[in-house]
C-alpha positions in Angstrom: 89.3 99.8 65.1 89.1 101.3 68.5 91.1 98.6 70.1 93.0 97.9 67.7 94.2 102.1 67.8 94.3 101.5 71.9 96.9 98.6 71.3 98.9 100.6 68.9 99.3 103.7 71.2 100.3 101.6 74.4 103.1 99.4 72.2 104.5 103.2 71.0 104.6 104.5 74.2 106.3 101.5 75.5 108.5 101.4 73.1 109.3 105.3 73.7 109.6 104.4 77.2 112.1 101.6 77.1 114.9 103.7 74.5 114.2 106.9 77.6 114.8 104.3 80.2 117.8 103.4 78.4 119.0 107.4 78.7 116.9 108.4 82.0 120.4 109.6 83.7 121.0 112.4 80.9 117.7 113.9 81.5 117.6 117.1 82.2 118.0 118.0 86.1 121.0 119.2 86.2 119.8 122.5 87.7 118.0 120.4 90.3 120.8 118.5 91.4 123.3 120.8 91.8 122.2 123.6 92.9 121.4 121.7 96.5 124.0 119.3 97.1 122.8 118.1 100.5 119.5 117.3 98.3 120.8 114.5 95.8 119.2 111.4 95.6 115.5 111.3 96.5 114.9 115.4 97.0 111.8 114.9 97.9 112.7 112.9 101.2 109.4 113.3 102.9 108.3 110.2 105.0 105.2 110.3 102.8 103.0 108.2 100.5 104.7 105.1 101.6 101.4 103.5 100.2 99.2 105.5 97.4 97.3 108.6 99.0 93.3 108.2 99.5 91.0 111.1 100.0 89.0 113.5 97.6 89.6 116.0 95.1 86.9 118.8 94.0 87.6 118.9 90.5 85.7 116.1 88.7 82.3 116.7 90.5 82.6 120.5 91.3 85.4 122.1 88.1 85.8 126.0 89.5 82.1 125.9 91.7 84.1 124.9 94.8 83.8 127.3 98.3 84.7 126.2 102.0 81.2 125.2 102.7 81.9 122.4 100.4 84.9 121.5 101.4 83.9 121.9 105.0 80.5 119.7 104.7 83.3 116.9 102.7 85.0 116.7 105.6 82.5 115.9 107.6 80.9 113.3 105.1 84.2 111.8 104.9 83.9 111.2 109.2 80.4 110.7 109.2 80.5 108.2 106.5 83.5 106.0 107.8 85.2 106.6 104.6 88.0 108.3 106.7 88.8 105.3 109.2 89.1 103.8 105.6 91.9 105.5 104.6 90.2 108.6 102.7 92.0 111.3 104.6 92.8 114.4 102.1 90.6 116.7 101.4 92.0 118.3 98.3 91.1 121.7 96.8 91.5 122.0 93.1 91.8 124.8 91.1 90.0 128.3 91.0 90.3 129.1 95.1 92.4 132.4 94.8 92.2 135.8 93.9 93.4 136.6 90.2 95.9 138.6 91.3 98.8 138.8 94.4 99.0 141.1 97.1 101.6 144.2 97.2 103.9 141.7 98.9 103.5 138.9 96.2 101.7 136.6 98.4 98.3 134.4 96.8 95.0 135.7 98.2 92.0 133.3 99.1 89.4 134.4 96.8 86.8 136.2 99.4 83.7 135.5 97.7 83.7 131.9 98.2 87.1 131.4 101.0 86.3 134.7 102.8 87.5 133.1 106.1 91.2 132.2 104.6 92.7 128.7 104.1 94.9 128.6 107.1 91.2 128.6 109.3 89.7 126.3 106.5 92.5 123.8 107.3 92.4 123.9 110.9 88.6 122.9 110.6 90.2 119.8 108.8 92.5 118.8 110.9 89.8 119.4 113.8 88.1 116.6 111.9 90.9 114.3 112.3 91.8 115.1 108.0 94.8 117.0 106.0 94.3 119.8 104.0 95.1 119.6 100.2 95.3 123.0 97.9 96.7 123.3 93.8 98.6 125.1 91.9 100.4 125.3 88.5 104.0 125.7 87.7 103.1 128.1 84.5 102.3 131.8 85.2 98.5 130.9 85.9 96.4 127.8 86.6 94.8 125.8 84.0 91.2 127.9 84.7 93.2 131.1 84.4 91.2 132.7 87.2 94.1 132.3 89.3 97.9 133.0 89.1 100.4 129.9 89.2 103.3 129.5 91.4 106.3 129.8 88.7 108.8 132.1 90.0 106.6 132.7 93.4 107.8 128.5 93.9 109.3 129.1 97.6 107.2 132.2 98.4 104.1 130.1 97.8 105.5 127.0 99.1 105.9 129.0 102.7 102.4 130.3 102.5 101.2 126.8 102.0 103.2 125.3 104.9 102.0 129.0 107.2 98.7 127.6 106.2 98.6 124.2 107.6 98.9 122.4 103.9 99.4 119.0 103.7 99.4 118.5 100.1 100.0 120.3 96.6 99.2 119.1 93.6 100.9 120.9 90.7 99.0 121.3 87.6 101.3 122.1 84.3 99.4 124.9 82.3 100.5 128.6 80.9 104.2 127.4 81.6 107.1 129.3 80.4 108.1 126.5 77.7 110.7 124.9 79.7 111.0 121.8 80.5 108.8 120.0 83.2 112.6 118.8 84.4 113.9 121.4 85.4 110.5 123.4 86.7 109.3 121.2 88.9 112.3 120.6 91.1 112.3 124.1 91.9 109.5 123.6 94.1 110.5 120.4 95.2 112.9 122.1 97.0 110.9 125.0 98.1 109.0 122.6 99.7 111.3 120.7 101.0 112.7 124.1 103.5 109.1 125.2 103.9 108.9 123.8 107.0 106.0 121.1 107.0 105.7 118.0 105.5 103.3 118.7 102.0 102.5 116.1 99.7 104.0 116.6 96.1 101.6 115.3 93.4 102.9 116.3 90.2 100.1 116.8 87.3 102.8 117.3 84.4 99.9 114.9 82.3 102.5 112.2 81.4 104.0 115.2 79.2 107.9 114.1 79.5 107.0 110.5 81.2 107.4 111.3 84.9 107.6 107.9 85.3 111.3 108.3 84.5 112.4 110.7 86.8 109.1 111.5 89.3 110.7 109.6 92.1 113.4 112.1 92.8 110.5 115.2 92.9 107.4 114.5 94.1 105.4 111.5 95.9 103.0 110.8 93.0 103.4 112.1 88.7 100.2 111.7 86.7 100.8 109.6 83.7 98.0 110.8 81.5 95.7 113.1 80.7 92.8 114.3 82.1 90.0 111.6 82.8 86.6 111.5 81.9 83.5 109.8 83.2 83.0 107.2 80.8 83.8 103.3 79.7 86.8 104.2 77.2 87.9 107.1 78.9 88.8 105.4 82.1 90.2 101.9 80.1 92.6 103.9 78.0 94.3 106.0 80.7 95.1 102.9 82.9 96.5 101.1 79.5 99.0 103.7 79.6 99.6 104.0 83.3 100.5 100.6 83.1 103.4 101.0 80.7 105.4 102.5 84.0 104.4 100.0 86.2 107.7 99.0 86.9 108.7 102.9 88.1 106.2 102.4 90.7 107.1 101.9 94.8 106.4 102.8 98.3 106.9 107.3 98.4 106.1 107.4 94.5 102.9 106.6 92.7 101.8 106.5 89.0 99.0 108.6 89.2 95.8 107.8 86.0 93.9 110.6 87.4 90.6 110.9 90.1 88.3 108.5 90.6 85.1 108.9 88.9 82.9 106.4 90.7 79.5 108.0 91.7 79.6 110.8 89.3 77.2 109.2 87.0 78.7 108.5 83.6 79.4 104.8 83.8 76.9 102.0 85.2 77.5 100.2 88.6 79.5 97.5 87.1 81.7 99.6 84.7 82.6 101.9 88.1 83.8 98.4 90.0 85.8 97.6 87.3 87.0 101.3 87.2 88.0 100.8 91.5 89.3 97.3 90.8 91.8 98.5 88.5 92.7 101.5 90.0 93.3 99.5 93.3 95.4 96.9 91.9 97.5 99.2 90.0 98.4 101.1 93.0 96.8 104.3 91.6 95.6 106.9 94.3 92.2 106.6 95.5 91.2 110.2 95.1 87.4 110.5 95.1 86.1 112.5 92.4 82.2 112.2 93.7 79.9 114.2 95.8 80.7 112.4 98.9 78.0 114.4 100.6 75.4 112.8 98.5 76.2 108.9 97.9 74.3 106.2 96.6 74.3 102.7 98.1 75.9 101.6 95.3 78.5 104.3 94.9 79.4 104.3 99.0 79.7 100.0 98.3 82.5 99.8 95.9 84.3 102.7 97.6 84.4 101.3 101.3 85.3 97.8 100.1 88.0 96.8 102.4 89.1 94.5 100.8 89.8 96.0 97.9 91.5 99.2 99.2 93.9 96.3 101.1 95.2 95.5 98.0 95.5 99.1 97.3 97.4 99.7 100.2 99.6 96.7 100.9 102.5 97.2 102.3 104.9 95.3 99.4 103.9 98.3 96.9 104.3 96.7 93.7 102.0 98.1 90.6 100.1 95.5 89.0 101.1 94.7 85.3 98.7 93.6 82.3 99.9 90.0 82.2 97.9 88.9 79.0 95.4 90.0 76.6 93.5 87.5 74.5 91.3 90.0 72.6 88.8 91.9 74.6 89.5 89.6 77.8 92.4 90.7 79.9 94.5 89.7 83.2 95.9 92.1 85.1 98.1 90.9 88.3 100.7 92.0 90.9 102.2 90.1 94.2 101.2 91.4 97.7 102.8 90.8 101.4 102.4 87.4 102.5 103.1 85.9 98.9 99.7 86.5 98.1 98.9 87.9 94.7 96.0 90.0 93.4 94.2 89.2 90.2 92.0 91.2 88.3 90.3 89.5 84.8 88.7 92.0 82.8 86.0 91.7 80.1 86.1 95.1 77.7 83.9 93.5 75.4 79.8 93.9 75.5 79.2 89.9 75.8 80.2 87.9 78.3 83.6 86.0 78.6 85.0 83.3 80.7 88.2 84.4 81.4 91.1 82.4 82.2 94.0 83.2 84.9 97.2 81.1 84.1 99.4 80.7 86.8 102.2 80.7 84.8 101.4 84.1 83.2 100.6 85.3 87.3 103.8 84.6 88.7 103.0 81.8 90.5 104.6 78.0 90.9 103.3 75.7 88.4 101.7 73.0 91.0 100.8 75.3 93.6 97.6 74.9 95.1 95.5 78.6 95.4 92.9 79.5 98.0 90.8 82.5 96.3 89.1 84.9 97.8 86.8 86.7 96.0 86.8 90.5 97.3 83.5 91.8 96.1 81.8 88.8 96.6 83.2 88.7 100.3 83.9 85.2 100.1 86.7 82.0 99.9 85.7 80.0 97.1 85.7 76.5 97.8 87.3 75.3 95.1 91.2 74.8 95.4 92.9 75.5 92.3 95.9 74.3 90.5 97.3 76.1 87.4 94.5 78.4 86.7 91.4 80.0 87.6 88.9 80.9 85.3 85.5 82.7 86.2 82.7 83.9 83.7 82.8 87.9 83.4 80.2 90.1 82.2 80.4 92.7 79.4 82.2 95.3 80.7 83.0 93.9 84.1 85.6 92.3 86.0 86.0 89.5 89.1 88.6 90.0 91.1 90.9 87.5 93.3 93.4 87.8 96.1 95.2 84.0 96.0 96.8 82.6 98.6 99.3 79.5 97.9 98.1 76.7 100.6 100.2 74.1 99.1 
């Protein structure tokens, strides 16, 4: 019954998102538009995420326990494990780092009893370290903890204190809003951004509320699609089924965004937490670590330094993977890469094990063409060339996953 209620909820929601495709231009932006003529088009015109952002975000391992030691001591695990020549270069501060209320001149206040030396010093330690600074906020009147205010009405007050700072990115959470719609709020600071004076990162966490799929492009460089994730099988399956739905709306300077990573946090087994990277990676999803990066297991530090894997993540050609078949709890999921190479994911939800067939076909590529595969967490070429399919046995709950390479 699970499934089968998974299924339904995907084929609604793509249903609801093909009839707003259809009327995505009457949306209501007006306000955002017009106001800044010189700013039509893309009004977010940044120069960044030109491939989906990797780094780490406090929230999933630390909620509101988060103080510049810990970001501090992150940014040095994320040097002194390699995970930054990897790619893994923001170092984001959720929510719950400010005093509850502004000072005389309006302006948000470190909270002193765990940022007493400010943000602006906090970020020049990052970038001493090589790393960009991240912070949050909300466009409501206070943050989803509601220990500290939001930026709604402060929007290009706030936006200059993050650029005076040394910010590199903002990611703007959705709670305690005024009621309006996510349209015309979030533009606003888009474009306090946008004079601030730095270059800032604009991840919007609207949680898929009007499908900022449709119109995220224009505001920010990444729009979560969904709720919030948890740390467990389901969880983590259901929110990339409806990421997917938008795959389309993907490219290069704006990402569907299913939430943080939760691999290393504990909730899922070894195998569960590949799968959970593999899909993530192949969807073009950001690579936001959600983990303790001070503290990693083997196992945990293994799946998120796979090269290989992040390459898929980060190639160049920037197209989100799509589901390309289901045949009950055994899935393919697949998307082209630079060099007409194409990633391949096969999936096994169920709690047996499958052997799962890839159909070239249903990939994308040429009936008779011959495939090298590499298999990127085995680290190895198979031997075998293949011609119209690949099939590989999966375990319950696991995946394999292929980068193919056409050599005839």
């Amino acid at each position: 019954m699970e499934r089968s209620r998974d299924v339904c909820v995907v084929v609604a929601v793509l249903m609801l998102c093909s009839m707003m495709v259809s009327t995505a231009s009457s949306m209501s932006m007006p306000e955002a538009e017009n106001s800044n003529e010189e700013l039509k088009g893309n009004l977010l015109a940044n120069g960044l995420g030109l491939t989906p952002q990797m780094g780490w975000n406090s929230w999933n391992h630390f909620n509101c326990k988060v103080d510049e030691k810990v970001i501090k001591e992150t940014a040095d695990a994320l040097v002194s494990t390699g995970l930054a020549k990897l790619g893994y270069i923001y170092v984001n501060i959720d929510d719950c780092w400010a005093e509850m209320h502004r000072d005389a001149k309006g302006n948000l206040l470190p909270k002193n009893s765990t940022f007493p030396s400010g943000i602006k010093a906090l970020a020049d330690y990052v970038h001493s370290k090589g790393l960009k600074l991240g912070i949050y906020s909300d466009a409501g009147q206070f943050t989803c903890s509601k220990t500290m205010p939001g930026s709604l009405g402060h929007e290009e007050q706030d936006a200059k204190t993050f650029a005076s700072w040394g910010i590199d990115y903002l990611k703007y959470d959705n709670c305690y809003n005024d009621g309006t719609k996510p349209t015309v709020r979030y533009p606003v600071m888009t474009r306090a951004l946008t004079i601030a004076g730095r270059p800032i990162f604009f991840s919007l966490c609207e949680w898929g509320d009007l499908h900022p799929a449709l119109w995220g492009f224009k505001v920010g460089n990444s729009w979560r699609t969904t709720n919030d994730i948890s740390d467990n099988w389901n969880s983590m399956l259901s929110i990339i089924d409806l990421n997917e739905v938008y795959a389309d709306l993907a490219r290069p300077g704006g990402w569907n965004d299913p939430d943080m990573l939760e691999v290393g946090n504990g909730g899922m087994k070894n195998n569960e937490y590949i799968a959970h990277f593999s899909l993530w990676a192949i969807s073009k999803a950001p690579l936001l670590l959600g983990c303790d990066v001070r503290n990693l297991t083997k196992d945990t530090f293994n799946i998120i330094s796979n090269q290989e894997v992040i390459a898929v993540n980060q190639d160049s050609l920037g197209i989100q993977a799509k589901k390309v078949r289901m045949e009950g709890n055994s899935e393919i999921w697949a998307g082209p890469l630079s060099g007409n190479r194409v990633a391949l994911v096969l999936l096994n939800r169920a709690t047996v094990p499958h052997s799962i067939t890839g159909i070239w076909d249903d990939i994308g590529i040429p009936e008779n063409s011959v495939i090298e595969a590499r298999d990127v967490w085995e680290h190895k070429t198979l031997e075998t060339r293949f011609v119209g399919n690949l099939t590989a046995n999966v375990e319950p709950h696991s995946c394999k996953m292929f980068v193919l390479k056409p050599i005839a």
